[in-house]
C-alpha positions as protocol buffer text, in pm:
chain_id: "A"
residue {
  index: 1
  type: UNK
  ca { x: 324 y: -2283 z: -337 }
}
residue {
  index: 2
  type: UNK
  ca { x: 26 y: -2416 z: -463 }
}
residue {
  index: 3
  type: UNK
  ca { x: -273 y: -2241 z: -633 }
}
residue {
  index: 4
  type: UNK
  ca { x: -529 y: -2283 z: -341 }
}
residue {
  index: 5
  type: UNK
  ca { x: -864 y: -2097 z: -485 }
}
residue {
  index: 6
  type: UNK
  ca { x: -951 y: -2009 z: -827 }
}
residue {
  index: 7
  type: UNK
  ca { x: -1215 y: -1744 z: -899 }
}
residue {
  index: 8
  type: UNK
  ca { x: -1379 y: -1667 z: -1233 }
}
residue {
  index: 9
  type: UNK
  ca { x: -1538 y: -1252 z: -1277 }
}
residue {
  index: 10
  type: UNK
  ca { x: -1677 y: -1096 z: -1546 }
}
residue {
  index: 11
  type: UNK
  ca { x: -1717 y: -755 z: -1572 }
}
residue {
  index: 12
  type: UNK
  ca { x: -2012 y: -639 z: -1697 }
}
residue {
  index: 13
  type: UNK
  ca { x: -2154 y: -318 z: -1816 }
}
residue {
  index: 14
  type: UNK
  ca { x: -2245 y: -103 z: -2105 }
}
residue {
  index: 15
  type: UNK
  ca { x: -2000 y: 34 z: -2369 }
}
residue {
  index: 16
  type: UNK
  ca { x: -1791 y: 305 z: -2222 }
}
residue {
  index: 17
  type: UNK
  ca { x: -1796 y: 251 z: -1882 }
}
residue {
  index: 18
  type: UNK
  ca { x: -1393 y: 181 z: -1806 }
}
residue {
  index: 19
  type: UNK
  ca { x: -1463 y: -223 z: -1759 }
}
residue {
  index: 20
  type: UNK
  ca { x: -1109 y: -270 z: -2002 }
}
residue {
  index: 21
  type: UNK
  ca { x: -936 y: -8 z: -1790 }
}
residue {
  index: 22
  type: UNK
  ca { x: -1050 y: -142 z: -1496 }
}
residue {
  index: 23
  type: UNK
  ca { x: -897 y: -509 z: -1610 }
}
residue {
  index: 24
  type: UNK
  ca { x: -598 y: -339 z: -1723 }
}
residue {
  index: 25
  type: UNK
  ca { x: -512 y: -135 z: -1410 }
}
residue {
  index: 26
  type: UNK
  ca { x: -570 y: -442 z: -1177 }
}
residue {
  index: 27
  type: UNK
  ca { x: -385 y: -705 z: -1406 }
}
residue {
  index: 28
  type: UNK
  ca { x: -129 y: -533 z: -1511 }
}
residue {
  index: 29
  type: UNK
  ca { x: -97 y: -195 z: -1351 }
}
residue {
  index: 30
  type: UNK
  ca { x: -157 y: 7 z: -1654 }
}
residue {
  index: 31
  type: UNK
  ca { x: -383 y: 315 z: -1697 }
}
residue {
  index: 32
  type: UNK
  ca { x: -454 y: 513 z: -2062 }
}
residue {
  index: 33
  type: UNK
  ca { x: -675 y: 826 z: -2134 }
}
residue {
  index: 34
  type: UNK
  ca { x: -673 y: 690 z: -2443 }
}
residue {
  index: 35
  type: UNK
  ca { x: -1026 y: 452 z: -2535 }
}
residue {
  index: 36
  type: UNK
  ca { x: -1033 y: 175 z: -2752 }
}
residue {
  index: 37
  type: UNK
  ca { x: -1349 y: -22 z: -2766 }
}
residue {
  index: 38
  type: UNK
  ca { x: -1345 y: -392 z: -2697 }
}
residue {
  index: 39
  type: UNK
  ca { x: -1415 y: -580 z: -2978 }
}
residue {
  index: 40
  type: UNK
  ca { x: -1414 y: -966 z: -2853 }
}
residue {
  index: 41
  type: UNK
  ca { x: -1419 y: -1103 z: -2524 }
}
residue {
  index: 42
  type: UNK
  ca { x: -1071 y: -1124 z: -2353 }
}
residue {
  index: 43
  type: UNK
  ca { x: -911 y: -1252 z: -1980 }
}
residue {
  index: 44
  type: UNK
  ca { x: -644 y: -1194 z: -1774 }
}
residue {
  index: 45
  type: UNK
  ca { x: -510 y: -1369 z: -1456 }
}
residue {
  index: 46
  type: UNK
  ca { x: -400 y: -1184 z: -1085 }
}
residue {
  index: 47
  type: UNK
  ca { x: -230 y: -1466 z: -896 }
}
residue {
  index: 48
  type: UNK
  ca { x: -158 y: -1322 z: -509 }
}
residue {
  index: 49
  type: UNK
  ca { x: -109 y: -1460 z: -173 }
}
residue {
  index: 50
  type: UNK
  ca { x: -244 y: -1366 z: 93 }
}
residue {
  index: 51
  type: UNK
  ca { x: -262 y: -1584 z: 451 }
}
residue {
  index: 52
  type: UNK
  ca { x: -28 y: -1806 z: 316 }
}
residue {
  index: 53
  type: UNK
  ca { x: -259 y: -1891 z: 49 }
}
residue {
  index: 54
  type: UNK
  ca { x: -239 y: -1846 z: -344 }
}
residue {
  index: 55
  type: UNK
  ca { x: -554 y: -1691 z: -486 }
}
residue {
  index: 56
  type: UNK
  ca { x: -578 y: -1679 z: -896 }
}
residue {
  index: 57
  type: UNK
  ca { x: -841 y: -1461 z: -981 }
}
residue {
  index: 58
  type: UNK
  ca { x: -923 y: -1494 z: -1338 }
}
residue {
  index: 59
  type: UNK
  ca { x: -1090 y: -1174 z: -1512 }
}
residue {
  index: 60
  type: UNK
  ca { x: -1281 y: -1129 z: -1822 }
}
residue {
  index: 61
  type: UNK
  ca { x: -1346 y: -862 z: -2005 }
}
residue {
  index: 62
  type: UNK
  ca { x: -1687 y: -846 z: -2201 }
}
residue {
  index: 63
  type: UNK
  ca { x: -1765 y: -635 z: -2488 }
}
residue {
  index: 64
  type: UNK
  ca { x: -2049 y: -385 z: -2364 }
}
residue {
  index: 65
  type: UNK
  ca { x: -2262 y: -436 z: -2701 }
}
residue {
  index: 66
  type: UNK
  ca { x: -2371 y: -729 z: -2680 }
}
residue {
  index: 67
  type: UNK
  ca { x: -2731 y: -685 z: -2838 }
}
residue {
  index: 68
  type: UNK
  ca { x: -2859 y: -980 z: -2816 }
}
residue {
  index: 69
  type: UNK
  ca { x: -2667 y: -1114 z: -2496 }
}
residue {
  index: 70
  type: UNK
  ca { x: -2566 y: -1419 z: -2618 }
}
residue {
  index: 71
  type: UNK
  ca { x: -2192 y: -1316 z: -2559 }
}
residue {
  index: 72
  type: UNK
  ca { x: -2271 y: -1254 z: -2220 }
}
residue {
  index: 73
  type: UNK
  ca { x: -2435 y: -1605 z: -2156 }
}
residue {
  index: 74
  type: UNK
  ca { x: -2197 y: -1799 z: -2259 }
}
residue {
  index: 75
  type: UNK
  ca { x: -1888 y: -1601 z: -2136 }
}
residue {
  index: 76
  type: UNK
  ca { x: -2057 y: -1568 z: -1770 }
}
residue {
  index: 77
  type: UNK
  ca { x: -2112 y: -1957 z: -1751 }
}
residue {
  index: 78
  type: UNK
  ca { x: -1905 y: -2133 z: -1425 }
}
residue {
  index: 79
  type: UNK
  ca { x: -1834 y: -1747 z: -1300 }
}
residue {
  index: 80
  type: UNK
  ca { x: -1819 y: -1683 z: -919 }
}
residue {
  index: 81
  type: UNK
  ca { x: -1897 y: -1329 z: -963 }
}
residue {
  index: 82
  type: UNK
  ca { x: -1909 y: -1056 z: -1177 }
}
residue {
  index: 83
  type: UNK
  ca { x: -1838 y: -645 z: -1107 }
}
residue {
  index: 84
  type: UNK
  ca { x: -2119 y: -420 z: -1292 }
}
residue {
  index: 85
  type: UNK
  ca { x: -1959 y: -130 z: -1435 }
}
residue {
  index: 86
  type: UNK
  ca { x: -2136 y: 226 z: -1501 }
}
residue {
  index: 87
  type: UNK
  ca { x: -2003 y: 554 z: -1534 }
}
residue {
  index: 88
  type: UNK
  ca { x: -2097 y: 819 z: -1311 }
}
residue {
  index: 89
  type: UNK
  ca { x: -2117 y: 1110 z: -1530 }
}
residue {
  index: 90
  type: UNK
  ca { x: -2364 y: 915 z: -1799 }
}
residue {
  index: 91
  type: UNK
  ca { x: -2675 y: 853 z: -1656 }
}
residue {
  index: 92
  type: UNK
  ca { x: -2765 y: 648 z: -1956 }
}
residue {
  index: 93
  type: UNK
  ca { x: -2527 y: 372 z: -1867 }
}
residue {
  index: 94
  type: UNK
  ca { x: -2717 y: 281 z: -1548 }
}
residue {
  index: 95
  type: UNK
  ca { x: -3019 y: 266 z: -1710 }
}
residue {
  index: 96
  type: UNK
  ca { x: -2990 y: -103 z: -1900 }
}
């Protein structure tokens, strides 16, 4: 079957706030208690079908410390979307 729609999201958010977990969890179905900080940029694929149509959803991943947000411009360019990320229990991470 053919590849139908193709979506680019970024996830976007301050450091901390589970944006790699997220990616990892649903890319690849993996979860860890354990945090590692992202240090560049990085993108996965979920390919599904649904209707009888393929969907390829790319993903990226942006580091959350991006001062000056010039890693943010130029990794959100040509996105359909993007998923802001906060955590709950850290008021400061809504704040920005």
């Amino acid at each position: 079957m053919e590849i139908r729609f193709n979506f680019k999201i970024v996830l976007m958010g301050n450091i901390k706030t589970g944006k790699t977990q997220f990616m990892n969890k649903w890319t690849k179905d993996i979860f860890s208690n354990t945090y590692k900080e992202t240090i560049v940029s990085e993108f996965w694929f979920k390919i599904f079908e649904k209707n009888g149509q393929i969907y390829r959803i790319q993903i990226w991943d942006i580091t959350g410390d991006d001062k000056d947000h010039m890693t943010s411009k130029i990794f959100t360019k040509d996105s359909h979307g993007y998923i802001i990320m906060s955590d709950a229990t850290n008021k400061k991470t809504r704040e920005e």
